[in-house]
N, C-alpha and C positions, 0 to 999 in steps of 0.2 A: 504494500500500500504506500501510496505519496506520502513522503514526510509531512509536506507544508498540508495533508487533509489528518494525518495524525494529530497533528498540532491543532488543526481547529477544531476536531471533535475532543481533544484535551479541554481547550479553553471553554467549550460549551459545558463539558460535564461540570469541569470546575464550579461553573458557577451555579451547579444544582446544590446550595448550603441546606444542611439539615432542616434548619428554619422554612426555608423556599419548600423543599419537598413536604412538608408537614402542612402546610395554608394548600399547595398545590393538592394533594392528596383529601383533605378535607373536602376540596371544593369538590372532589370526581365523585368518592365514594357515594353521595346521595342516585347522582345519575348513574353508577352502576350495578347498585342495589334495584333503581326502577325496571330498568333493561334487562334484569337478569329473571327477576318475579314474572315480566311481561311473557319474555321468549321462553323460559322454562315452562313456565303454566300454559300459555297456546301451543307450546309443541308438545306436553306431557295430554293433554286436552286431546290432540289432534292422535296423538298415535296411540293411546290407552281407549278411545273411544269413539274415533274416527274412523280409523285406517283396518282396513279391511285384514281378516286375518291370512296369516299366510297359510297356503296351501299344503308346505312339505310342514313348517315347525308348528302348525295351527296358534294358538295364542303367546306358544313360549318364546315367541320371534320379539313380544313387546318390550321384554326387556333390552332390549337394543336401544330402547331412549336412554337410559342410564348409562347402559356399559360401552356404548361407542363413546358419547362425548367423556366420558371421565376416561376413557384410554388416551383418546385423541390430546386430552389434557395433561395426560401422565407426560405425555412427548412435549409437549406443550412448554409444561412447567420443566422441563432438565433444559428445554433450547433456554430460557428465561433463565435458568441458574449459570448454566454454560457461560452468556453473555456477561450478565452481571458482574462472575466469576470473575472474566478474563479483564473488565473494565475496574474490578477492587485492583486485581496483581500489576498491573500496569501502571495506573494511575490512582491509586490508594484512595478513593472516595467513599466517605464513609456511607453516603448513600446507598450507593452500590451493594456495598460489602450488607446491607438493611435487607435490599430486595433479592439479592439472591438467599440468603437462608430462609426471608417467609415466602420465597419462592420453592423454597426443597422442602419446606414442612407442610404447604398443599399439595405439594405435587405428590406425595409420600401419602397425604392422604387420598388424592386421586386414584394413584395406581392401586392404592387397596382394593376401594370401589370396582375395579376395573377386574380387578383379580376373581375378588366375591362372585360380583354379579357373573363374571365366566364362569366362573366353577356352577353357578345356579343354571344359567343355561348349558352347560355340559350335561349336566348328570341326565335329562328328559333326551337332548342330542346324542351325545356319544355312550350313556350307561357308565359313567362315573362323572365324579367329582373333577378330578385333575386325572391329567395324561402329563408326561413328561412330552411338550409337544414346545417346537422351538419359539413359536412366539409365546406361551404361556410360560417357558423357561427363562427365558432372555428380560417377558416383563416382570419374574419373580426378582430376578438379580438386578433389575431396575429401582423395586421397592428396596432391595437390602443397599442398594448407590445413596438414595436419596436419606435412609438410618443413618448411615454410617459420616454419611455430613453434616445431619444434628447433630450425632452423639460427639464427632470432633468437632464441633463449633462450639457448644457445649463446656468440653474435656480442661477447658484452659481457662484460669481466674484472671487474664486477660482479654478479652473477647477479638483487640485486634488481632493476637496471634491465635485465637482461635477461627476468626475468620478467613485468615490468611490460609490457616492449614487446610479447612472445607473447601475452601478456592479453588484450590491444586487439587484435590480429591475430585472437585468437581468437574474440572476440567478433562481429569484423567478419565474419568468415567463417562464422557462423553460418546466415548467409542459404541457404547451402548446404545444409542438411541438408530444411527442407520443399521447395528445388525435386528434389531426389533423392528424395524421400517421392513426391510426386505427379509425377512427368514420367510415367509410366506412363499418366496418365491425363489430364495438361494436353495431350503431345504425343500422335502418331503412331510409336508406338516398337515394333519388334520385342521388345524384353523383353517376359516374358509379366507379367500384372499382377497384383494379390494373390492368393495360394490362401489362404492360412490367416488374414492380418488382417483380417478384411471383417465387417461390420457383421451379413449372412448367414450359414448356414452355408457352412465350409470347403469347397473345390474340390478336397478331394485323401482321396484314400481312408483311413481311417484306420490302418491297417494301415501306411501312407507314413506319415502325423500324426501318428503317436505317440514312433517313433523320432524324430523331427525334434526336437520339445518337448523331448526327453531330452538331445539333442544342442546345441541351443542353449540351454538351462541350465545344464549343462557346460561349455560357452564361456565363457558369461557368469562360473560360479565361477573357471576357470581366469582370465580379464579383472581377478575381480579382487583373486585370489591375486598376479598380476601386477605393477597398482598399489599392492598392500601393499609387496610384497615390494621395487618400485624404489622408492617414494615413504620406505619405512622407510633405506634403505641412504641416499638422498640425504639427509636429515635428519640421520644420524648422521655423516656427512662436513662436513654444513654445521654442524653444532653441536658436534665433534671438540674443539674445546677447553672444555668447559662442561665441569663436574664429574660430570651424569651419564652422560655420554657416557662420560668419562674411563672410568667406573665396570664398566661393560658390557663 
């Protein structure tokens, strides 16, 4: 990358100050909270009691409003710690260093969700719970990525060096997210493989498609009402004796 575009996305982050991100975060959180009630509840609406059942999984198919957009999120949220990540190590902001770890503590929640809810539609699909199957293996060691950078962000009664350390982890652990993106299609996998990402048109009825889009929009608001809302409260804990925190 160009030095002189390094430099100015330095001088930009710079001046995201603790203070600025807390009033800026403020102001979103109501509008992401609206957005996320609106598109979860029209698309849980639409495909719980719209959308026609399917044919092969007859009603078990519904659970797709949940477990797509909270996987879809699970990737979601490690690109967001990734980023973060790589903008703490670089250029030491403490912002940054905010949103990636209540970045890795939804996403951690997410990938649960994502896990649960697959195993619940397994067991009616395939006649169990879990199958050692590469996308369900790869998003298990996903969830144990996103512990293991709480538990070291955590681990240190300095929180910069514990952030630093989760950085590097997280960074490292990035390699996980394209073998999860394509194992569907490097391996031999039972998961079934994209309906709706594909270069093609979609494999799924739209009637099924449209609730889902609502659904996983709504995620994503709620995702990131979420990181507002933890990344705002940690900052005003970490900066508790400055004057505008005092102030607040």
């Amino acid at each position: 990358m160009d030095y002189k575009l390094l430099t100015m996305f330095k001088l930009l982050f710079e001046k995201i100050s603790p203070k600025k991100f807390y009033y800026f975060a403020t102001s979103l959180i109501p509008w992401a909270f609206l957005f996320s009630v609106i598109f979860i509840g029209y698309g849980l609406y639409l495909g719980l009691f719209r959308a026609p059942t399917d044919y092969q999984q007859g009603e078990a198919f519904r659970i797709i409003y949940v477990h797509v957009p909270s996987a879809w999120l699970s990737l979601f949220a490690y690109t967001s710690v990734f980023i973060c990540s790589l903008i703490s190590i670089i250029w030491k902001i403490k912002v940054f260093e905010v949103l990636s770890i209540a970045s890795a503590k939804n996403g951690a929640m997410f990938t649960f969700l994502a896990l649960v809810t697959g195993s619940i539609w397994g067991k009616p699909m395939w006649g169990t719970w879990w199958v050692w199957d590469a996308r369900l293996t790869s998003e298990l060691i996903l969830f144990f990525i996103y512990l293991s950078i709480i538990f070291l962000y955590h681990a240190y009664d300095d929180y910069r060096k514990g952030a630093k350390a989760a950085n590097i982890l997280a960074i490292v652990g990035f390699i996980n997210i394209p073998i999860i993106h394509f194992s569907v299609e490097w391996w031999n996998t039972l998961h079934q493989g994209p309906s709706v990402m594909k270069f093609s048109s979609p494999s799924i009825a739209s009637e099924m498609l449209y609730p889902l889009i609502y659904t996983a929009i709504g995620f994503t608001f709620y995702f990131i009402l979420a990181v507002l809302l933890s990344a705002r409260n940690t900052l005003l804990e970490r900066e508790k004796n400055t004057s505008w925190a005092k102030s607040i």
